[in-house]
N, C-alpha and C positions, 0 to 999 in steps of 0.2 A: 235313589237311596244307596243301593251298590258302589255307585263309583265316586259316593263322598265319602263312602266309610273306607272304600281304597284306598283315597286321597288323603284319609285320616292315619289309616293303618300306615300309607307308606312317609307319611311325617314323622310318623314315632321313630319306622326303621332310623330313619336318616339319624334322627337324632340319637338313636342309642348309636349306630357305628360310628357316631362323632366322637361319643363319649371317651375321647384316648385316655392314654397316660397321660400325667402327667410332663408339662413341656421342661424343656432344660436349659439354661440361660446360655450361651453363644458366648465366646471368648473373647467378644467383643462388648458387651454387655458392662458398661459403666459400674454396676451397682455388684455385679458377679465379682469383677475388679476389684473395687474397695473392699469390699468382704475377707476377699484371698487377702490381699495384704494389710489390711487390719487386724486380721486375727493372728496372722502370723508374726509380726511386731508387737500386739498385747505379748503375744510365748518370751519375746527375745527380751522384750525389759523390764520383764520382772523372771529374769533366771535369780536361782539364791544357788552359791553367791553369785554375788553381781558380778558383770562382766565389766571390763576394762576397754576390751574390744569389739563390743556385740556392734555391726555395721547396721545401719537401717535399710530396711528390705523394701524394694519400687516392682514394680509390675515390669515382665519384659515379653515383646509379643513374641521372639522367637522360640523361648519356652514354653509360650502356650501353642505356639500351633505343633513343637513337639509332643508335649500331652496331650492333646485334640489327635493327632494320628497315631500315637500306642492306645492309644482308651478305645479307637477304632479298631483294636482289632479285638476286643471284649476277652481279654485276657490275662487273669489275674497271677501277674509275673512281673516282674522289669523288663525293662526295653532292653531286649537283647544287639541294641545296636549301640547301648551306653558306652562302649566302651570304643568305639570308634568315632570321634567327637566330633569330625566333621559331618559328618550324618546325622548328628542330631541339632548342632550348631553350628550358624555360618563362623560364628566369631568366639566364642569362649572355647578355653581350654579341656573344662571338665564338667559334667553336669550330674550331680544328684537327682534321686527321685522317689518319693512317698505316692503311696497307691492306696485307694479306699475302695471297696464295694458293698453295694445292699440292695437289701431286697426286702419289701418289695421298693418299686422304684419310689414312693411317697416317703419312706425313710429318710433322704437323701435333703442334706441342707449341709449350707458349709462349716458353718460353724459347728457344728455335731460333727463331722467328717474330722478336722484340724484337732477338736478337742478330745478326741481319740488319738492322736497320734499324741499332741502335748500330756495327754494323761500319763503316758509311758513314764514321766519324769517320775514318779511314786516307786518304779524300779530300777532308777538309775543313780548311785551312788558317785558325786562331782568330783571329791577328795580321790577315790582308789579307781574312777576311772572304770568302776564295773558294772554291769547289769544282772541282775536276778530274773528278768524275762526277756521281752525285746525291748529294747529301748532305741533301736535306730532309727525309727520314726522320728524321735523326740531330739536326736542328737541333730539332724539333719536338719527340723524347722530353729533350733537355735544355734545352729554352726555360725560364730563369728562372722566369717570370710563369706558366707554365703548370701549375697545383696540383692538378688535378682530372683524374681518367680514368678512363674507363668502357671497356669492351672488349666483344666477345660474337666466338663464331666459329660457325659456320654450314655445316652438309652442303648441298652443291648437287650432288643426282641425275644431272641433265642436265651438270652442269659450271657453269664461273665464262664469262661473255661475254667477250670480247675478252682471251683467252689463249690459248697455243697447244695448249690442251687445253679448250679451250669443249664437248664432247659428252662428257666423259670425266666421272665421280666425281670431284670435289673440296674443297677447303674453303677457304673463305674469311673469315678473320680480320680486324676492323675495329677500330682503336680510334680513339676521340676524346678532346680535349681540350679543355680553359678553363682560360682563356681562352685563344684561338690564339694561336699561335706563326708563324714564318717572317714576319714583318713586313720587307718589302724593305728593305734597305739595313743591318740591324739586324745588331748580331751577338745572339747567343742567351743572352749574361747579360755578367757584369762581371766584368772579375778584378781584384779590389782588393787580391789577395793573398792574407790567409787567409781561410776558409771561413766563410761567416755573418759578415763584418764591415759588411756592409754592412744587416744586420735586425734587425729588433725580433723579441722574444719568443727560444725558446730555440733552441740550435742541436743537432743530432743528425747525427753521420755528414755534416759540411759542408753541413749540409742546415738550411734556416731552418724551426721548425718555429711553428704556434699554434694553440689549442686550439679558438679561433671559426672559422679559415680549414679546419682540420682534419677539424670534426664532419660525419658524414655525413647526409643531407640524405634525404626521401623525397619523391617527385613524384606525383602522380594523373593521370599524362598519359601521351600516346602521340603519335607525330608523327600529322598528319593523311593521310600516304601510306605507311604502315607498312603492308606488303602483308601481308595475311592469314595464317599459315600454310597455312591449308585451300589458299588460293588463290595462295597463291605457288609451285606447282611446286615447293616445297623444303621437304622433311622436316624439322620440328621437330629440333632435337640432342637431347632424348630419347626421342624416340618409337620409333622403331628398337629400343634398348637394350630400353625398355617390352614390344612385341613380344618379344622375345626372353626374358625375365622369366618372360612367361606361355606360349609356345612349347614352350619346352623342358621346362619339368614334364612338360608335357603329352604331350610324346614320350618322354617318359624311362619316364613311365606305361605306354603303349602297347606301348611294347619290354620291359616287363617281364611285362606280361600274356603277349605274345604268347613272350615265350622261356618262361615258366612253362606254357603250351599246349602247346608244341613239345615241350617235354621231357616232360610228363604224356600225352601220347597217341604219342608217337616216342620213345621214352628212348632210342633208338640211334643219332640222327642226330649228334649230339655226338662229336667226340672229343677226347679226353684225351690228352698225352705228359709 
């Protein structure tokens, strides 16, 4: 009787320390993809006014694997290395960047993430070019010039640094852009009136499209301060899930064995209504 209710008790264990976080979608991740760049092309073509030159935005992987190693280091700032653009891209010039975080980690989905930062547009005034709060989020997902975005988001254990939930579970969301946006003084595209009159090649959804600026691109590279997983203090976004994958069978095993015991040498502890 003892060593089936062990066998019982130590299936729950398993099973409740499986019970992680929530897992996080990988940068690779098809559907995490379309999301990013769907919601940020909904922002771009429907700006009022309409843009003349709003470019259409394609996924780019070397942006993402720049946001996959700043969001590793659970720190809620820019990438202090923005400004040295070889270090954060083999090949573009300049790259922009939008940062989300919350808590707890179940908060976190993309389109809630983006629709915060496009929300900014309620305090951004197109005509004089001003803002009444932040609106750099907002400028940056609908910057013309800006065709290219890469995203990743990131479980941080300990929490994201310099928020008011720095020791707690949370996650933090990074995307980048090329070429950067927010260029001071600038407004963030042209309104020449209708959409795409101001571009070569075809137009889609006000949106300028082409099929060279469009194609996705593959990189062999890694910033040179992309912190480790092993060594970054921050669980991989699938590993957790991975754990849980192979956890659970495993308890689900143990709880069968041990109720097939229980009842094969106790057949009266059970009851029935």
């Amino acid at each position: 009787m003892r060593s089936a209710v062990r066998m019982l008790l130590w299936a729950w264990i398993i099973l409740d320390s499986a019970d992680f976080s929530i897992s996080l979608p990988e940068i690779t991740d098809g559907e995490f993809i379309d999301e990013c760049v769907k919601e940020h092309n909904m922002a771009r073509s429907s700006v009022n006014p309409p843009a003349s030159d709003m470019l259409y935005m394609t996924w780019d992987e070397g942006l993402a694997i720049t946001a996959r190693a700043w969001a590793r280091h659970c720190v809620f700032e820019h990438n202090t290395y923005l400004k040295d653009v070889r270090r954060v891209h083999p090949t573009f010039s300049s790259v922009g960047e939008n940062i989300w975080v919350g808590h707890p980690p179940s908060l976190f989905n993309v389109l809630g993430a983006i629709k915060l930062w496009v929300d900014e547009k309620q305090d951004y005034n197109y005509n004089t070019n001003d803002c009444r709060k932040v609106c750099g989020h907002y400028t940056q997902v609908v910057w013309a010039n800006s065709y290219k975005v890469g995203c990743a988001a990131q479980l941080c254990p300990k929490g994201v640094k310099k928020t008011n939930f720095g020791s707690r579970e949370s996650v933090i969301f990074v995307c980048n852009y090329a070429t950067a946006g927010n260029v001071n003084g600038r407004q963030p595209y042209n309104n020449g009136g209708a959409g795409c009159s101001g571009c070569e090649g075809t137009c889609e959804n006000n949106l300028c499209r082409s099929q060279e600026r469009d194609s996705p691109k593959s990189y062999n590279w890694t910033p040179d301060w992309d912190p480790a997983p092993a060594t970054s203090g921050s669980a991989t976004p699938g590993s957790k899930y991975e754990t849980i994958l192979v956890a659970r069978p495993i308890a689900l095993i143990f709880t069968f064995i041990a109720a097939y015991a229980v009842r094969h040498f106790y057949p009266d502890i059970f009851c029935y209504e």
